[in-house]
C-alpha positions in Angstrom: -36.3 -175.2 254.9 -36.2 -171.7 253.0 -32.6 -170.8 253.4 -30.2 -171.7 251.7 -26.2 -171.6 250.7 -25.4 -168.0 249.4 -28.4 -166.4 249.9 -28.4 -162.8 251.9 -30.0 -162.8 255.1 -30.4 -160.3 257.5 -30.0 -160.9 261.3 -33.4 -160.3 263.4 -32.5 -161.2 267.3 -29.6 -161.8 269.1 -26.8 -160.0 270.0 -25.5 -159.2 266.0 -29.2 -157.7 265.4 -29.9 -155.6 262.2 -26.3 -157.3 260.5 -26.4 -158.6 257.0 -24.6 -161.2 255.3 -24.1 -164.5 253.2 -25.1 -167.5 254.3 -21.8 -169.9 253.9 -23.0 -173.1 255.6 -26.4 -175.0 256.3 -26.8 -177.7 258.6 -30.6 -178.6 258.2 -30.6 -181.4 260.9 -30.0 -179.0 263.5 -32.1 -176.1 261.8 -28.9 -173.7 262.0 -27.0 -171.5 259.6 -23.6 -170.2 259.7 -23.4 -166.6 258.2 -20.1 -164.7 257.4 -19.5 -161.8 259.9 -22.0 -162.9 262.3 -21.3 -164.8 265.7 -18.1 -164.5 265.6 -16.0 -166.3 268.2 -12.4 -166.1 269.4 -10.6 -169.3 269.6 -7.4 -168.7 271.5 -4.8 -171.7 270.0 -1.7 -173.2 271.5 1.6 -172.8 269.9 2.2 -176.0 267.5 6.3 -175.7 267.2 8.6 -174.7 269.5 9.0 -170.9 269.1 6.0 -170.6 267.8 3.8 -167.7 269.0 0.2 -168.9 270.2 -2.4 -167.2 268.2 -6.3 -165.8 268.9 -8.1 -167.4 265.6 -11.6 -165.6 264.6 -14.4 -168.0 263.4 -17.7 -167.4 262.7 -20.4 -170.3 264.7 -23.7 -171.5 263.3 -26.9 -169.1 264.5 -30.6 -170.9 264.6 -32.4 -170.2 261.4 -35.4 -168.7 262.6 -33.2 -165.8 264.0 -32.2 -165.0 260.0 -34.7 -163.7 257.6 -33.9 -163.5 253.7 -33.2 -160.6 251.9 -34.6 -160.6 248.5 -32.7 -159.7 245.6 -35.2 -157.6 243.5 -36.5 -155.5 246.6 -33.6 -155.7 248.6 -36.0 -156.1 251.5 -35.9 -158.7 254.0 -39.2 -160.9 253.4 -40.6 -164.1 254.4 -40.6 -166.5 251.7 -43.8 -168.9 249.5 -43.1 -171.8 247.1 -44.7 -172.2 243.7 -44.7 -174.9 241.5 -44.4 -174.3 237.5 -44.4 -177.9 236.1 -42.1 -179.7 237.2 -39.9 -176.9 238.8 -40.3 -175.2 242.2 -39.0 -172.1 243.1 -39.5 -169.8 246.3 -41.3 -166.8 245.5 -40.5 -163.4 247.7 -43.9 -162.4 249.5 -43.3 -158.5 249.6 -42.5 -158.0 245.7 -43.4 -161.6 244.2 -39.7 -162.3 242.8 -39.2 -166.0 242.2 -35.2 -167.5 243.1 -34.6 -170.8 243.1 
């Protein structure tokens, strides 16, 4: 899995295509992200006291994966990602400009 929390990815298919944004929550077991300002759906909610005005609540729902692509940080490009091993630490390594993030 090469996404992960807080990283910036950038949307590739789908109806938000070409949108950027942060990754907020992963669900690996189902291979889908959720990413703020992307898929965002409109929950219309009953009123819970009396009086109460109902209310149309704005939530973002989890994409698949393989429709985000990371942005690097350093190139500020969006790039498909390697690992590399130095010791006993891994770290993903950007394969336009080389960066390493962890």
């Amino acid at each position: 899995m090469n996404i992960k929390k807080e990283d910036n990815v950038k949307i590739i298919s789908g109806k938000d295509r070409g949108k950027t944004g942060k990754v907020t929550h992963v669900f690996p077991n189902e291979e889908r992200i959720v990413v703020e300002g992307v898929n965002i759906l409109k929950k219309h909610s009953k009123p819970k006291k009396r009086g109460q005005k109902g209310q149309i609540i704005q939530m973002p729902m989890p994409i698949r994966m393989s429709n985000a692509m990371f942005v690097c940080a350093s190139c500020n490009k969006p790039a498909r990602l390697g690992k590399k091993t130095v010791g006993t630490k891994k770290f993903r390594v950007c394969k336009k400009c080389g960066a390493e993030t962890e």
